[in-house]
C-alpha positions as CSV (number, residue, x, y, z in Angstrom):
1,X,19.3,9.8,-34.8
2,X,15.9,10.7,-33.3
3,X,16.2,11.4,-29.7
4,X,14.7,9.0,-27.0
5,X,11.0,10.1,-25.9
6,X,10.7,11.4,-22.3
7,X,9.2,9.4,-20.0
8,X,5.8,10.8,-19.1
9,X,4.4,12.0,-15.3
10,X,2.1,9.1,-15.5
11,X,4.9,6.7,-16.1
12,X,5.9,7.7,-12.9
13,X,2.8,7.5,-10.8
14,X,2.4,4.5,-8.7
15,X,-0.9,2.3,-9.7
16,X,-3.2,1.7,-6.7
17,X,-6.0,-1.1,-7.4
18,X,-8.5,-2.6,-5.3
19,X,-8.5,-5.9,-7.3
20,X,-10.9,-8.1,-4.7
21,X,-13.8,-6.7,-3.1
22,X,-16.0,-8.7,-0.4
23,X,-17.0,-8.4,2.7
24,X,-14.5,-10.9,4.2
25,X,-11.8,-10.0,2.2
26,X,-10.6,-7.1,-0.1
27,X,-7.1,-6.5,-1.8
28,X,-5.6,-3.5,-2.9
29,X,-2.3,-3.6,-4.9
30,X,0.6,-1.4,-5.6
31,X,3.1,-0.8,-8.0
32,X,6.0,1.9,-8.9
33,X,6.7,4.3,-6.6
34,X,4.4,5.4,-2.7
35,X,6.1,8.9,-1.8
36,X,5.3,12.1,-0.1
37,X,4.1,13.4,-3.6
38,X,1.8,10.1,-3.5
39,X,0.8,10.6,0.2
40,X,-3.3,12.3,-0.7
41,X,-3.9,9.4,-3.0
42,X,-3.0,6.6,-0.8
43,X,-4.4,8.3,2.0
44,X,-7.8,8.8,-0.1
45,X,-7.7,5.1,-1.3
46,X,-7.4,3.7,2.4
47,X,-10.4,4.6,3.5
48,X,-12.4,3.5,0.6
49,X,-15.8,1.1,1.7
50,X,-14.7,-1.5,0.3
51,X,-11.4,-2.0,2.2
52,X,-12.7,-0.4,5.5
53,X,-16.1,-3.1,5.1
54,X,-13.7,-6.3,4.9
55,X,-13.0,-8.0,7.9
56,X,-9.4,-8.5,5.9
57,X,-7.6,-5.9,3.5
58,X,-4.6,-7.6,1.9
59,X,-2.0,-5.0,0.5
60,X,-0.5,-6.5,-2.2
61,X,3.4,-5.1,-2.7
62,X,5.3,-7.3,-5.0
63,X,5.1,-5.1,-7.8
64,X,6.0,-1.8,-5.4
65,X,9.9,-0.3,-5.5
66,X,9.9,2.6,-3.1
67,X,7.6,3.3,-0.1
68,X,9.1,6.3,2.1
69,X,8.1,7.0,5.4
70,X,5.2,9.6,5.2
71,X,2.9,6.6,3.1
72,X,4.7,3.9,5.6
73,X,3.1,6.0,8.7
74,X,-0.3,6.2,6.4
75,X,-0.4,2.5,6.1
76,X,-0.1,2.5,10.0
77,X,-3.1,5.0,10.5
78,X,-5.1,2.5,8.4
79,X,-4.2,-0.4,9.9
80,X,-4.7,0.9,14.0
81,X,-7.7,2.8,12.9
82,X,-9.5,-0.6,11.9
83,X,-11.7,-2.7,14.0
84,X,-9.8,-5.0,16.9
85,X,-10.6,-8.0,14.9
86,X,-9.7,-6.9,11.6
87,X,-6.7,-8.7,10.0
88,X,-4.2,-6.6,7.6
89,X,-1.8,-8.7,5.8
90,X,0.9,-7.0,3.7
91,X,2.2,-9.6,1.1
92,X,5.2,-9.8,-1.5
93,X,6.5,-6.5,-0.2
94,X,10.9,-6.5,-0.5
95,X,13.5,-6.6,2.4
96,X,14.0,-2.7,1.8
97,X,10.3,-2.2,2.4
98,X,9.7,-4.8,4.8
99,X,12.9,-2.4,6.7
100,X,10.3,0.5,6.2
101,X,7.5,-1.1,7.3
102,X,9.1,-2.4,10.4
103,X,10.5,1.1,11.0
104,X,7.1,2.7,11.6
105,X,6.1,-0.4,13.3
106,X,3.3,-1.8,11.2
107,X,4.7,-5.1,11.6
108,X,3.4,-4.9,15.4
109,X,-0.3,-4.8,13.9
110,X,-0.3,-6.4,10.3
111,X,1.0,-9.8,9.3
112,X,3.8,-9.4,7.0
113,X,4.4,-12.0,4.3
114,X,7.0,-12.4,2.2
């Protein structure tokens, strides 16, 4: 019996994609896995033109499992570094990372969906 392949390092990385880009609105969406080894990439894609030029960035996080603390308290830099009358919505994220989320205390300056 042939052994199982290994799963790769990019199996593992989480995929960050800006999938709308306007002025009045931009999304960016994750999946797999947001953690400290994770943190430079996130960081990098947060202050991208296109999300810091919409008046609201949507993070889409139906598809994410794990979001530790250190890209949590990223998210939060983002989100009080924006304009007063910018909106940041988090949608689709889980009750565990709605926890996290809430923990840092983005849920004081995004709108959190379910």
């Amino acid at each position: 019996m042939a052994p199982e392949p290994q799963p790769t390092a990019r199996a593992h990385r989480p995929a960050m994609a800006i999938t709308e880009a306007g002025r009045s609105r931009a999304v960016l969406a994750f999946s797999g896995r947001l953690d400290s080894g994770t943190l430079g990439e996130l960081e990098e894609r947060l202050v991208d033109p296109r999300l810091l030029g919409a008046h609201e960035v949507v993070l889409e996080m139906g598809d994410l499992d794990h979001l530790d603390l250190a890209c949590a308290y990223a998210l939060l830099r983002a989100a009080t570094g924006r304009p007063e009358n910018a909106v940041l919505t988090v949608r689709g994220a889980g009750r565990t990372l709605r926890r996290t989320l809430h923990d840092v205390g983005l849920d004081a300056v995004a709108v959190i969906e379910e």
